[in-house]
C-alpha positions as CSV (number, residue, x, y, z in Angstrom):
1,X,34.3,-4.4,-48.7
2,X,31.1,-3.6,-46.5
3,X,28.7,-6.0,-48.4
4,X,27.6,-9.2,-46.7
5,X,29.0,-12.0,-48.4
6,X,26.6,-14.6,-47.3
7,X,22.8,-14.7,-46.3
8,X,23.7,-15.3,-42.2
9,X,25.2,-11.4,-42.5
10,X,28.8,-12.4,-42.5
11,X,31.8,-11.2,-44.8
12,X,32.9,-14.4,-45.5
13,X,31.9,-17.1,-48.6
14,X,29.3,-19.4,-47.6
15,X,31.8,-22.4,-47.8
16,X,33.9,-20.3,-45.5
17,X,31.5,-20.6,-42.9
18,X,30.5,-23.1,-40.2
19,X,27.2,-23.4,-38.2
20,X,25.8,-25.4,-36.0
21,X,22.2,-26.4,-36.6
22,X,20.2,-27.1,-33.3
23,X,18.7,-30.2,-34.4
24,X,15.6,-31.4,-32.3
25,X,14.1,-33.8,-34.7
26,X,11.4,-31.7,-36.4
27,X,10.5,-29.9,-39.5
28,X,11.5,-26.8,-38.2
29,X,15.4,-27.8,-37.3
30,X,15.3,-30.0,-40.4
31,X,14.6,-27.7,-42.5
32,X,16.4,-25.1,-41.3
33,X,19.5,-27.1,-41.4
34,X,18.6,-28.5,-45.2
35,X,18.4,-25.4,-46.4
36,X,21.7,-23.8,-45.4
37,X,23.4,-27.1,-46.4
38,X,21.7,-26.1,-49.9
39,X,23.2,-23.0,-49.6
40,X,26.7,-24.0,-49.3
41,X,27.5,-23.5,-46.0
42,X,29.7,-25.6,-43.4
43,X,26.7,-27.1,-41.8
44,X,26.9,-29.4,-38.5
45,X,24.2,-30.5,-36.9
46,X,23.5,-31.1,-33.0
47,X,20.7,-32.8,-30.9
48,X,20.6,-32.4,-27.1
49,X,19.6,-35.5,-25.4
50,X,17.7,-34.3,-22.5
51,X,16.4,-36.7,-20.9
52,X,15.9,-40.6,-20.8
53,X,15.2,-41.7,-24.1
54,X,14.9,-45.4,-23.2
55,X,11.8,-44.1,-21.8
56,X,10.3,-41.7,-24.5
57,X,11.4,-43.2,-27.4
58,X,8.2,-44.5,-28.3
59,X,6.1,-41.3,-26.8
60,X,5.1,-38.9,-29.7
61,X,4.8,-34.9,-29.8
62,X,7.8,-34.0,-27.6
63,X,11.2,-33.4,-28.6
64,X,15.2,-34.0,-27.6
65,X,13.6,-37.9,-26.6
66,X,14.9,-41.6,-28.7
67,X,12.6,-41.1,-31.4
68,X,13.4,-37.7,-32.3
69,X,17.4,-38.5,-32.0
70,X,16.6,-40.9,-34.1
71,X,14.8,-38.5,-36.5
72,X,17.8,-36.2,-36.9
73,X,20.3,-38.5,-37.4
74,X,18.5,-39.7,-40.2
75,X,18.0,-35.8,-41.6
76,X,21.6,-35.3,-41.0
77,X,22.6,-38.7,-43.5
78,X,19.8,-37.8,-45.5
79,X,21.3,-34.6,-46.4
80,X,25.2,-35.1,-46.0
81,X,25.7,-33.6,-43.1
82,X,28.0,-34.8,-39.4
83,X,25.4,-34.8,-36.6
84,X,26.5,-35.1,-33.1
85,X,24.2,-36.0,-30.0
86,X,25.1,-34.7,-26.6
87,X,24.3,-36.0,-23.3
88,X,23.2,-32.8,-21.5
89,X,20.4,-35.2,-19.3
90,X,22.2,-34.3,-15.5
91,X,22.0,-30.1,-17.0
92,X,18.5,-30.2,-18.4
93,X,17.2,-31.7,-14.9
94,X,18.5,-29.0,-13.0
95,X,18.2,-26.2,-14.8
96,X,14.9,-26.7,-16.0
97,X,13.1,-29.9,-14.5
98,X,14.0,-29.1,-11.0
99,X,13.2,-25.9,-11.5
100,X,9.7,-26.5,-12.8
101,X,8.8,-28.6,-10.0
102,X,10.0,-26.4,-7.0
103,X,8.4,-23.4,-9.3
104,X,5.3,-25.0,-8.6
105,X,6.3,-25.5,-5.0
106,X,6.5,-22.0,-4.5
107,X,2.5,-21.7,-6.0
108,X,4.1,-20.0,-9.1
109,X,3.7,-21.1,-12.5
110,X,6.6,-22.6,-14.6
111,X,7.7,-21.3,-18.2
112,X,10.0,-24.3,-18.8
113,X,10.9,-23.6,-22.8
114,X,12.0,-19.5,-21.5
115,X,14.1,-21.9,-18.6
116,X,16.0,-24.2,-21.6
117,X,16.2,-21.3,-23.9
118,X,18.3,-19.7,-21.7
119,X,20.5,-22.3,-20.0
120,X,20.4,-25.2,-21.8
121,X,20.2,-23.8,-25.4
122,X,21.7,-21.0,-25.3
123,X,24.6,-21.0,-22.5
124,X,25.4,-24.3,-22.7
125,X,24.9,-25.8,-26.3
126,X,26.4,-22.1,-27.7
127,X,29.7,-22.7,-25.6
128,X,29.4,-26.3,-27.4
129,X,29.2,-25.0,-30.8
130,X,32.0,-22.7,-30.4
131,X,34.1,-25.9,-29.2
132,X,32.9,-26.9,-32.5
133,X,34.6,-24.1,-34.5
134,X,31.2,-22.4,-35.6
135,X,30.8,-19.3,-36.7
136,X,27.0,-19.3,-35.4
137,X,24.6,-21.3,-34.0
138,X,21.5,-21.5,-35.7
139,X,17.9,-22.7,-34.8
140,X,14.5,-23.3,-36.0
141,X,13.1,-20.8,-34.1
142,X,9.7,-18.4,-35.8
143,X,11.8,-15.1,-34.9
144,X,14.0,-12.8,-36.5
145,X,17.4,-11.1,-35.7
146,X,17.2,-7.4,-37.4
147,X,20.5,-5.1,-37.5
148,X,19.4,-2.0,-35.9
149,X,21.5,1.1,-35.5
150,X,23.2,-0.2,-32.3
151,X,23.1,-3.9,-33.7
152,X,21.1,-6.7,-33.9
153,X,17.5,-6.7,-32.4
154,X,15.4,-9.8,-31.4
155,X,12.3,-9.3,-33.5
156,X,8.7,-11.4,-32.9
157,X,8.1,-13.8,-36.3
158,X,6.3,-12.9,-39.1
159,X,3.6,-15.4,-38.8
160,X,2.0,-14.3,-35.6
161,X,0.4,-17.8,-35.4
162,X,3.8,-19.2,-34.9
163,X,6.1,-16.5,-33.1
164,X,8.1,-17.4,-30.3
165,X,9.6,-14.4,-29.2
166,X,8.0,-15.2,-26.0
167,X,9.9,-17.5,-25.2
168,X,13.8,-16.0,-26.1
169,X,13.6,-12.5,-23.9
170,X,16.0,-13.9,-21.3
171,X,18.6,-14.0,-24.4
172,X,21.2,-11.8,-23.4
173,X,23.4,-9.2,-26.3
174,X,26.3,-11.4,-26.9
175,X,23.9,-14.6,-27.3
176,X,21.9,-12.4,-30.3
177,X,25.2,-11.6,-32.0
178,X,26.1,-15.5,-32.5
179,X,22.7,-16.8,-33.2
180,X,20.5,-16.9,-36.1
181,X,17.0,-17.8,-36.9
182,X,16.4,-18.5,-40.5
183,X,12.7,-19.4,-40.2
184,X,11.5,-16.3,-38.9
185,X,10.1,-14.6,-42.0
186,X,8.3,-17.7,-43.3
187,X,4.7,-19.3,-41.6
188,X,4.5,-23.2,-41.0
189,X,2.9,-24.2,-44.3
190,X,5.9,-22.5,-46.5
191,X,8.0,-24.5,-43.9
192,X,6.2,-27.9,-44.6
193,X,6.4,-27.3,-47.9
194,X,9.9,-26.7,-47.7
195,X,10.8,-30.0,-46.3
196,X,8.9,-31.9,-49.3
197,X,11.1,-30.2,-52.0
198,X,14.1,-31.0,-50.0
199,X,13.1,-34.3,-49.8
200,X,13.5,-34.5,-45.5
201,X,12.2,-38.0,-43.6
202,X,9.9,-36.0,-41.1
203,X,8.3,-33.5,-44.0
204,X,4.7,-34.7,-42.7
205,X,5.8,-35.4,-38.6
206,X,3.3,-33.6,-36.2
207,X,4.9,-30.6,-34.2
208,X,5.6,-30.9,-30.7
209,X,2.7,-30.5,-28.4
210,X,3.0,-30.8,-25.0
211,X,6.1,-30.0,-22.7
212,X,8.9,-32.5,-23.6
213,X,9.4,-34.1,-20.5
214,X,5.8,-33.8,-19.1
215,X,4.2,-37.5,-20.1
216,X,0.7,-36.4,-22.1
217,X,0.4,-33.2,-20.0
218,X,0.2,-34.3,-16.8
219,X,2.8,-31.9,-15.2
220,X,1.4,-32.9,-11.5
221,X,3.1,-36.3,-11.8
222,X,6.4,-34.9,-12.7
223,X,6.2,-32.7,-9.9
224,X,5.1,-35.8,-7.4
225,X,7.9,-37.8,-8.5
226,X,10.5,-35.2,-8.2
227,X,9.2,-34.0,-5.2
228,X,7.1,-36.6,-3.2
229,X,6.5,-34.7,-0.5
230,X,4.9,-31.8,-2.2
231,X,1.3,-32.7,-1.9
232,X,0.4,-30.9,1.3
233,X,-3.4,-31.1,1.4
234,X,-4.6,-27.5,3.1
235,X,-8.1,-25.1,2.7
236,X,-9.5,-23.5,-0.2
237,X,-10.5,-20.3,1.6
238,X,-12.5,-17.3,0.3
239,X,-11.0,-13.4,0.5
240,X,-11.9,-13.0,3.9
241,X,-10.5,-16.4,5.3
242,X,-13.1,-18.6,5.2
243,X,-13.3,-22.3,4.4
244,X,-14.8,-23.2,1.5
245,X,-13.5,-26.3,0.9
246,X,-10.0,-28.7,1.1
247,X,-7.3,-29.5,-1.2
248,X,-4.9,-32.1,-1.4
249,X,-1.6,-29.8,-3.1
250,X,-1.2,-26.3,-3.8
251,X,0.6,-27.7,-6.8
252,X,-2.9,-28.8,-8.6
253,X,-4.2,-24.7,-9.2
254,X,-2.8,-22.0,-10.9
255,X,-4.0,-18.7,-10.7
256,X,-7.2,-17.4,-12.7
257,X,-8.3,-21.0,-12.7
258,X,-12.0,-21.4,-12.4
259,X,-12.8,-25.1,-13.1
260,X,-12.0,-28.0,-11.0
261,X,-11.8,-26.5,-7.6
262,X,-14.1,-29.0,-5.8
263,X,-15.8,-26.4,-4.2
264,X,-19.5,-24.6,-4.8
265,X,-21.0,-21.2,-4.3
266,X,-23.7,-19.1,-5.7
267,X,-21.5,-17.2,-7.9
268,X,-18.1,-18.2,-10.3
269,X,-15.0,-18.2,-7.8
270,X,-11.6,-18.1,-9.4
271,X,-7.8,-18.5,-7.9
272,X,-6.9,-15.0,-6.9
273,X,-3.7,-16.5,-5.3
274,X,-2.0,-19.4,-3.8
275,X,-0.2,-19.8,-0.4
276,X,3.0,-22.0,-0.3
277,X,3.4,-21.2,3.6
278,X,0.0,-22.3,4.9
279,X,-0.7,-24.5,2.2
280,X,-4.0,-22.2,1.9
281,X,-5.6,-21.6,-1.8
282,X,-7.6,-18.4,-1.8
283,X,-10.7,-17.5,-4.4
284,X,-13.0,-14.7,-5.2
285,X,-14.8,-13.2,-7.8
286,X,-13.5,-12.5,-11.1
287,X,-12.9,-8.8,-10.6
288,X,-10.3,-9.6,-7.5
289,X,-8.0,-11.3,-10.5
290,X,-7.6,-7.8,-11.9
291,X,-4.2,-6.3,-11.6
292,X,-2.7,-3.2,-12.5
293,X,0.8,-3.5,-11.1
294,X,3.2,-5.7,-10.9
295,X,7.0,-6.8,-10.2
296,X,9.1,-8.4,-12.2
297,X,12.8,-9.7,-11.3
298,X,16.1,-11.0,-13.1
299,X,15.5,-8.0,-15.8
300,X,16.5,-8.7,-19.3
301,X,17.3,-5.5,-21.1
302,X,17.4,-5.6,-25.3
303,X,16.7,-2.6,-26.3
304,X,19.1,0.6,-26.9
305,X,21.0,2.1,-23.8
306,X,19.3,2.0,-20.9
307,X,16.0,2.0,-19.5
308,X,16.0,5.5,-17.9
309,X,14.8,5.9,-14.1
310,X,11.9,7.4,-14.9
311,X,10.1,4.4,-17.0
312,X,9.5,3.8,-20.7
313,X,6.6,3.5,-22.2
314,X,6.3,-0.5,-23.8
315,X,3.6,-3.0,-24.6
316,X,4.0,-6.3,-22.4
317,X,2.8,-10.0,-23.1
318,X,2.1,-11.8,-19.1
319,X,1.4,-15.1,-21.3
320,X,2.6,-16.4,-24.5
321,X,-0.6,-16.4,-26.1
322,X,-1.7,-12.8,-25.0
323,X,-1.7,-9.8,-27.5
324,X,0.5,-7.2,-26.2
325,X,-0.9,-4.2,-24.1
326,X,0.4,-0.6,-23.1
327,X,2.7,-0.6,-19.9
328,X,5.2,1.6,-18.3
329,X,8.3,-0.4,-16.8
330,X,10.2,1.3,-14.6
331,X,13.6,0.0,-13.5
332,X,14.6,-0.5,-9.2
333,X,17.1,-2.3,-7.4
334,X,19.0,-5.8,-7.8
335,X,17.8,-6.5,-11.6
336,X,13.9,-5.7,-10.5
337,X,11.6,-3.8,-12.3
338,X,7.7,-2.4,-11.8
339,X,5.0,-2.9,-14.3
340,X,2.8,-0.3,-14.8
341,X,-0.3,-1.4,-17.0
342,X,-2.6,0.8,-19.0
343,X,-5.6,-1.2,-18.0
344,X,-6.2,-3.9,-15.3
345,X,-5.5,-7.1,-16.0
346,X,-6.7,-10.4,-14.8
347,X,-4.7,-13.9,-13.9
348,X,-1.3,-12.2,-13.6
349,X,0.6,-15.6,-12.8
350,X,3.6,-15.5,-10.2
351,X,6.4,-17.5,-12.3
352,X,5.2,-16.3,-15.3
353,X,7.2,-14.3,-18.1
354,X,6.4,-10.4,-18.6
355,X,8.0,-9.8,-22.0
356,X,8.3,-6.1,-23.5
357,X,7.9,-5.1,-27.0
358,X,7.9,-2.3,-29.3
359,X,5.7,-3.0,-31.7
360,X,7.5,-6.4,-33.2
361,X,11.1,-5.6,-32.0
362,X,11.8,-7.5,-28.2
363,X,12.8,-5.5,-25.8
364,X,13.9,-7.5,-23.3
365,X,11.4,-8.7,-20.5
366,X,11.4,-10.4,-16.5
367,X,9.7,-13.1,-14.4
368,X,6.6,-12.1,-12.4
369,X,7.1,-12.0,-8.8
370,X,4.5,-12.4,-5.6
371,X,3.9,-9.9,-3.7
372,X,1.5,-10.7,-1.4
């Protein structure tokens, strides 16, 4: 019998099959896991603990903290399902905290949710779930796993306001096969609405805003703490090495920022680039952001075969929130690709994610290099 038997694409009863729900204590997990539990399935549901939670508990808009433990233990009794919490605190710090703050170190630009996707989430909490005795692990992500003709695809979320295909590039083949994303045809009010019928404690709870473990987005004090001795002060300095002006850390710009630099000129002067070695921040006009090119390293391939040596043509996202353009990525040595773009493009961030698409189906993606 070819049919699939249940609506996760398996050939097996829904009873018959056991999934773990990534439960961070939102609407999203909630309902996610409420509504396969409706279904029939074997559900059990799992929340990370990432970090202190005697510290967060009373800290809203972030997740994996007390409160939001809290919050899915009470979705898991709510709706009859076990619900287990996992102390993965000493993991999440250095695959992703450390990681953030020595990102910045380097004048680079962190994509912390892209690091936890892909450690975190999905090496470490998958291995979990199969200790479990799941089937699949499932989460409350806006995307969507298509079967293609050489399997399943990663494809961006229906609702474009909400799609976070972004952020799940680095998945690798074998991760897509075990997980599933139930959400991803749906937008955020059918989601909400959702949680009422079923009933769930945190129907009306705001979503997350700022980076879990960054207190009220201030990202510099993480960094500080973690690393106290990274605020070298050094010169803001224009493109032909001149002083304009001083600085107190590398670690308080990012590139194509134009506010805030302490600094005045006759004309708008923007970070063109930052300097961990000499400590030196350089500016210029706007047009000295624009890029063409770029390198990208630890390349994730999704798509069918692969990439042949002489470049395909792709459209690429260099931030989450940017519509994808035309680009040409051509593959070179140790897992490093070039980015050939269709039109210049300014702010291309070092540390940044360059994620490929063909129209909504992933394709894979890389991090942004320096090369200066």
């Amino acid at each position: 019998m070819n049919a699939e038997m249940n609506s996760l694409g398996l050939n097996k009863p829904a009873s018959q099959t056991r999934v773990v729900v990534a439960m961070s204590g939102g609407v999203d997990s909630s309902v996610t896991a409420a509504m396969l539990k409706a279904q029939g399935y074997d559900v059990v549901g799992v929340t990370l603990q990432l970090y202190d939670h005697g510290k967060a508990i009373s800290r809203p808009g972030t997740c994996c903290a007390g409160r939001d433990i809290h919050d899915a233990r009470n979705v898991a009794d709510a709706i009859g399902i076990p619900h287990y919490v996992l102390d993965f605190e000493s993991l999440f710090k250095e695959a992703v905290i450390e990681d953030f703050a020595d990102t910045y170190l380097r004048g680079e630009t962190p994509v912390p949710c892209v690091r936890c996707n892909e450690t975190v989430k999905f090496t470490d909490l998958l291995a979990k779930s199969k200790d479990l005795g799941a089937d699949l692990l499932v989460t409350g992500h806006y995307v969507r796993r298509e079967l293609g003709p050489d399997g399943a695809e990663l494809h961006s979320g229906k609702d474009a306001g909400r799609d976070q295909s972004y952020f799940l590039f680095s998945m690798t083949k074998d991760q897509l096969d075990y997980l599933r994303f139930p959400l991803g045809d749906k937008d955020k009010d059918a989601t909400r609405e959702l949680a009422r019928e079923y009933g769930l404690p945190v129907a009306s709870k705001p979503d997350s805003q700022d980076i879990c473990f960054v207190p009220e987005g201030s990202y510099k004090d993480v960094v500080r703490k973690l690393r106290p001795d990274a605020m070298i002060e050094g010169d803001i300095v224009d493109l032909d090495g001149n002083i304009l002006g001083h600085h107190s850390g590398i670690i308080n710009f990012t590139v194509g920022q134009r506010k805030g630099l302490g600094i005045s000129a006759p004309d708008p002067l923007y970070v063109i680039r930052l300097d961990p070695l000499t400590a030196q921040v350089i500016v210029g006009p706007e047009e000295a952001l624009k890029r063409q090119s770029l390198t990208i390293n630890n390349l994730n391939w999704l798509g069918a075969g692969d990439i042949p040596p002489s470049g395909i043509k792709v459209q690429v996202k260099l931030r989450s929130t940017q519509p994808p353009m035309p680009a040409t990525v051509k593959p070179m040595n140790d897992g490093t690709a070039a980015v050939l773009l269709d039109e210049p493009q300014g702010a291309v961030s070092p540390g940044q994610a360059c994620v490929f698409y063909d129209g909504e189906r992933v394709l894979g993606g890389g991090w942004i290099i320096r090369e200066d």
